[in-house]
LOKOLFI-741689 format. One line per field, with one value per residue (C-alpha): residue number from 1; y, x, z. Coordinates in steps of 0.5 Angstrom, whole numbers. Example, Ala and Ser with C-alpha at 12.3 -4.5 7.8 and 13.67 -1.06 7.14 Angstrom:
2
num	[1	2];
y	[-9	-2];
x	[25	27];
z	[16	14];
//
This chain:
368
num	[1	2	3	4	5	6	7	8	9	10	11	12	13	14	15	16	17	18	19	20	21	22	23	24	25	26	27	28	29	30	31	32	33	34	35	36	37	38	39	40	41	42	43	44	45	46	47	48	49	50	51	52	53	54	55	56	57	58	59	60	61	62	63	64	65	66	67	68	69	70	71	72	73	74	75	76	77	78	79	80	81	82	83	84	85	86	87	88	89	90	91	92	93	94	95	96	97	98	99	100	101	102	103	104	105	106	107	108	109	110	111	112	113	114	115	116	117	118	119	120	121	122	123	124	125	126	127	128	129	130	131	132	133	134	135	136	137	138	139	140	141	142	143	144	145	146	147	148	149	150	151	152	153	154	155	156	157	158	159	160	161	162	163	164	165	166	167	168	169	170	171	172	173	174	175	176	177	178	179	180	181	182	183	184	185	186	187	188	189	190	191	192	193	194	195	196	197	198	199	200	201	202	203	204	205	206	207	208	209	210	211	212	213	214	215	216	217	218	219	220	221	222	223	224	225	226	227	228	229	230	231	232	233	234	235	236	237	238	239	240	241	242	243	244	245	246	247	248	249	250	251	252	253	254	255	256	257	258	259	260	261	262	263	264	265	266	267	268	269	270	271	272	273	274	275	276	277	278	279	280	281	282	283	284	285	286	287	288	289	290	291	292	293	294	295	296	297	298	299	300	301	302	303	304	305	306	307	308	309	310	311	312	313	314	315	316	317	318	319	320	321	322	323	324	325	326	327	328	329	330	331	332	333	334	335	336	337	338	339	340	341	342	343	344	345	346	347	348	349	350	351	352	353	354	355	356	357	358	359	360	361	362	363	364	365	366	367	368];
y	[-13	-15	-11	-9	-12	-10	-12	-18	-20	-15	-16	-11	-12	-6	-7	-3	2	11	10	2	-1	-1	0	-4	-8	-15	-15	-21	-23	-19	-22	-24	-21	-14	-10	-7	-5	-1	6	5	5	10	15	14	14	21	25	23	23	28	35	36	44	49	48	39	36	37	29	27	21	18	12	8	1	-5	-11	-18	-22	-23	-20	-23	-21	-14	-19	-20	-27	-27	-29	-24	-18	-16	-9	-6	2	3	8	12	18	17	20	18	22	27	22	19	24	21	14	15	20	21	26	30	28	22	15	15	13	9	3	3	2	-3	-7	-5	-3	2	5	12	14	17	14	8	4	11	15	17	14	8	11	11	3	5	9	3	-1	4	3	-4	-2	2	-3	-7	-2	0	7	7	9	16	17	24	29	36	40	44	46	49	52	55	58	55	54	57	52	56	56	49	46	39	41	45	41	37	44	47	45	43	40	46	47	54	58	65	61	59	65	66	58	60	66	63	57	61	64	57	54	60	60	52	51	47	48	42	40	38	32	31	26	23	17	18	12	8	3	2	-4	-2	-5	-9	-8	-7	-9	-9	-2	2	8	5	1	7	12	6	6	14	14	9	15	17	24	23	25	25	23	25	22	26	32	29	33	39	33	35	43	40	39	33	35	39	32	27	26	27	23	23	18	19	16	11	11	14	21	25	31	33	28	29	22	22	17	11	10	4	2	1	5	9	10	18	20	17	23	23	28	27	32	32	35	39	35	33	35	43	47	50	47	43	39	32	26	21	13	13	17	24	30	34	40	37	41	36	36	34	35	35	37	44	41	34	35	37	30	27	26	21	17	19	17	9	8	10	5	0	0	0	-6	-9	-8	-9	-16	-18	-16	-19	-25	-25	-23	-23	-16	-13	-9	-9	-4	0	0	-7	-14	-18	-15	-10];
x	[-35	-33	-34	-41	-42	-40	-42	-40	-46	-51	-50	-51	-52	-52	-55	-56	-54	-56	-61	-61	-69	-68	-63	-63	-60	-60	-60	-57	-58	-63	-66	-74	-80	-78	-85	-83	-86	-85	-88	-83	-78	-81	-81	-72	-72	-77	-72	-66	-70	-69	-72	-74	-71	-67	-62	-61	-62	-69	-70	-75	-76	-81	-76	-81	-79	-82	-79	-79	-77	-75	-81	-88	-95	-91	-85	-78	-76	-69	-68	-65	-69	-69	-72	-72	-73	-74	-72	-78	-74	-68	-65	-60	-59	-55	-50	-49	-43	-39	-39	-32	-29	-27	-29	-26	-26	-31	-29	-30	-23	-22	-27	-24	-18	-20	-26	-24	-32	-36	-43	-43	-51	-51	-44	-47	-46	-41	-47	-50	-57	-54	-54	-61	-61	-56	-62	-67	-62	-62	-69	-67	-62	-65	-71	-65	-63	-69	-72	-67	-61	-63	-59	-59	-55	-54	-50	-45	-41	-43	-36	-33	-39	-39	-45	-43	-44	-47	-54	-54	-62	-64	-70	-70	-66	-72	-76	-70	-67	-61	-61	-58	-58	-57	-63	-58	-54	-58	-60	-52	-52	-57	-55	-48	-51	-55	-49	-45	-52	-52	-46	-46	-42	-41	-38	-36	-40	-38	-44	-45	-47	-49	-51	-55	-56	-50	-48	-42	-38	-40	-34	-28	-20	-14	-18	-26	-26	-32	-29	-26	-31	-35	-30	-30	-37	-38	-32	-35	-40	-40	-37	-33	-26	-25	-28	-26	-30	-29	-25	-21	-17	-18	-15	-7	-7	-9	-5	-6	-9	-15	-16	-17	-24	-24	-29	-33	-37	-44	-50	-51	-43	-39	-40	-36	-33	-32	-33	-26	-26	-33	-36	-30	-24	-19	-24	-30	-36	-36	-44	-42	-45	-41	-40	-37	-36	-35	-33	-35	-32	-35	-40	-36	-40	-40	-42	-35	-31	-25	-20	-20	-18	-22	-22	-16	-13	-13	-14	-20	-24	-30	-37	-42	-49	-54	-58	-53	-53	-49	-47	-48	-48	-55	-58	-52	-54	-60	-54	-49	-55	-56	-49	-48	-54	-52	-45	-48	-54	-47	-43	-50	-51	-43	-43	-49	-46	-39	-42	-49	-50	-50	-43	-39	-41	-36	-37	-41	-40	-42	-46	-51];
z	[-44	-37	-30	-30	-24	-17	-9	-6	-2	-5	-12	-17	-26	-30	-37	-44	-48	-48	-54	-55	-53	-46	-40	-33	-27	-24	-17	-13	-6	-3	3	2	4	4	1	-5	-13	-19	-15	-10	-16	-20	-13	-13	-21	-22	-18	-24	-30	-35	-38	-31	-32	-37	-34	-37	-42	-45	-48	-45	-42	-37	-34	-32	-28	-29	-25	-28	-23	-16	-13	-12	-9	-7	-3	-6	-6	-4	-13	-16	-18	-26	-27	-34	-37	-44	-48	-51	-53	-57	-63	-66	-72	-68	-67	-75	-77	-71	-72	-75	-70	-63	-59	-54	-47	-49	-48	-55	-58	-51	-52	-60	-57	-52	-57	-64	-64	-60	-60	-62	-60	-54	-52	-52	-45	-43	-43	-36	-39	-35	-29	-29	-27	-21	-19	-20	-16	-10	-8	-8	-3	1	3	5	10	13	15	21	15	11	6	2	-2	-4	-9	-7	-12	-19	-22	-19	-14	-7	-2	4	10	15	10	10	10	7	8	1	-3	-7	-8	-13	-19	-17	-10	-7	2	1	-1	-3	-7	-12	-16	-17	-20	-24	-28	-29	-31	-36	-38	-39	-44	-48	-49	-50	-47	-39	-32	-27	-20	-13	-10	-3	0	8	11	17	22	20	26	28	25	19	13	13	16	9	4	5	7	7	5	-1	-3	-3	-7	-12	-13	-13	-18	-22	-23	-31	-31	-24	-23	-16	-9	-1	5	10	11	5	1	7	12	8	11	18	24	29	34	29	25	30	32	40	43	50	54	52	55	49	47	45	42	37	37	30	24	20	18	15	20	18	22	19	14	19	20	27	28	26	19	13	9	2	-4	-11	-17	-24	-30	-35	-39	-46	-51	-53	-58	-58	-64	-62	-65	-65	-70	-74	-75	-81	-77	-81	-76	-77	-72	-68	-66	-62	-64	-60	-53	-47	-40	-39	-31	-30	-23	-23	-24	-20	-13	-14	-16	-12	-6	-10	-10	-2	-2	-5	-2	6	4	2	8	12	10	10	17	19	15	19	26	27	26	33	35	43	46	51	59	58	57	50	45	45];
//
């Protein structure tokens, strides 16, 4: 299996599989003497973890990172930084009456039809579980990026329920189960997300995710953009089916006057009006917020009974066993805050590479 690797200067691996002995990443090109270590990992990885509430999959596992490599005395090297998380909590048991049978919605026939041969455990390498090294190699990321970058997310959507912008507040996102900015939405989410667990069944989510203190200069003309390498990055997310950045799909119902971002001198620069654009404008960043969201289906495995076909081809009637996440959405946006890290570290170390790093500032001569 190729293609498990993304980045051009910053450079990220991911290796393993749901319920093989461990999951993890390789880190490439980070710069030296950055201070980092396993607890500042840990802090990133424990906001994704499993078992957290009743509203996830309750197998528990501690996704405790050890680095192997690239780090010594508390400094990365500028080699590579391998970390690895074991798998303590796996049962494979679940999965045995399926080896031979495709499941709805999985990637379960694609990669038979692509390898000849799958692992049926957990879903094997298709498993969100292999998130879990996105997460490790976002902290990386995020040292690369320094304090000046903040990076959050927030779940905005739960089926067909949606925060209302007006209550938005970041500050509670980390104080509910489900990273949710708006404190009157939540108990809505949780009586519907207790009416879809009993039912075992599963409901879609909307991610959203905001980088704050991007400069401008951010990313490459045509076919380097920023938003595109960030919107195949998000997609790359197991479970996601759609990204927009900025005003995205919205952008289509408006007029011109209404989407372009209007601008006024401001003492530092220039300051924008509005940000349908999500803070990038022809693939470079804009110094406004990088705003994108991204979708997630219903999570495949339901308790439901569906159809579906097995290896000899016979057709036969499926039911999923096992722990499964009723939304997937609940554990997406430390995901979605690693892969917009990496993606930025990235762009960062390009630019600085191609430029020096500064930016050409406006009513002044040179670079500031």
């Amino acid at each position: 299996m190729s293609h498990n690797t993304f980045g051009h200067l910053f450079r990220v691996t991911t290796w393993g599989e749901s319920h093989g002995p461990a999951l993890g990443c390789v880190v490439d090109g980070c710069p030296p003497g950055l201070a980092i270590d396993e607890a500042f990992v840990q802090r990133w990885l424990d906001l994704r973890k499993p078992g957290g509430n009743r509203f996830v999959t309750q197998r528990r596992e501690p996704d405790a990172a050890r680095i192997l490599s690239g780090v010594y005395e508390g400094l990365t090297t500028g080699t590579p930084i391998s970390m690895m998380i074991e798998n303590v909590d796996q049962r494979s048991k679940d999965y045995g009456e399926i080896a031979r049978q495709f499941r709805p919605g999985h990637a379960d026939y694609a990669y038979h039809a692509k390898y000849g041969v799958r692992d049926p455990r957990g879903g094997g390498r298709s498993s969100a579980r292999e998130t879990a090294a996105r997460v490790a190699a976002g902290a990386v990321a995020r040292k690369v990026l320094g304090e000046a970058v903040t990076i959050r997310a927030a779940l905005v959507q739960v089926g067909p329920h949606k925060i209302d912008r007006a209550n938005w507040d970041w500050d509670i996102t980390l104080d509910n189960p489900f990273w949710a900015p708006d404190a009157k939405i939540i108990p809505v989410w949780e009586a519907y997300l207790d009416e879809v667990r009993k039912a075992g069944s599963s409901t879609g989510a909307v991610v959203e995710v905001v980088a704050e203190g991007v400069p401008a200069g951010w990313g490459a003309p045509i076919y380097g953009k920023l938003d595109a390498e960030l919107a195949a990055a998000l997609m790359s997310i197991n479970a996601v089916k759609g990204v927009e950045i900025g005003a995205g799909f919205e952008a289509a119902c408006l007029s011109g006057e209404e989407n372009a971002d209007e601008m006024r001198m401001g003492k530092d620069g220039p300051v924008f009006l509005s940000n349908k654009a999500g803070g990038v404008l022809g693939g470079i960043s804009t110094g406004q917020p990088v705003v994108a969201r991204m979708a997630l289906k219903p999570t495949s495995s339901i308790l439901s009974t569906r159809r579906a076909i097995d290896l000899e081809g016979n057709e036969i009637e499926l039911r999923t066993v096992g722990r499964h996440d009723p939304c997937v959405g609940l554990r997406a946006a430390p995901v979605a805050e690693a892969m917009m890290a990496c993606v930025l570290a990235d762009a960062f170390l390009r630019h600085r590479g191609q430029t020096g790093g500064g930016a050409f500032g406006i009513g002044v001569e040179g670079r500031r």
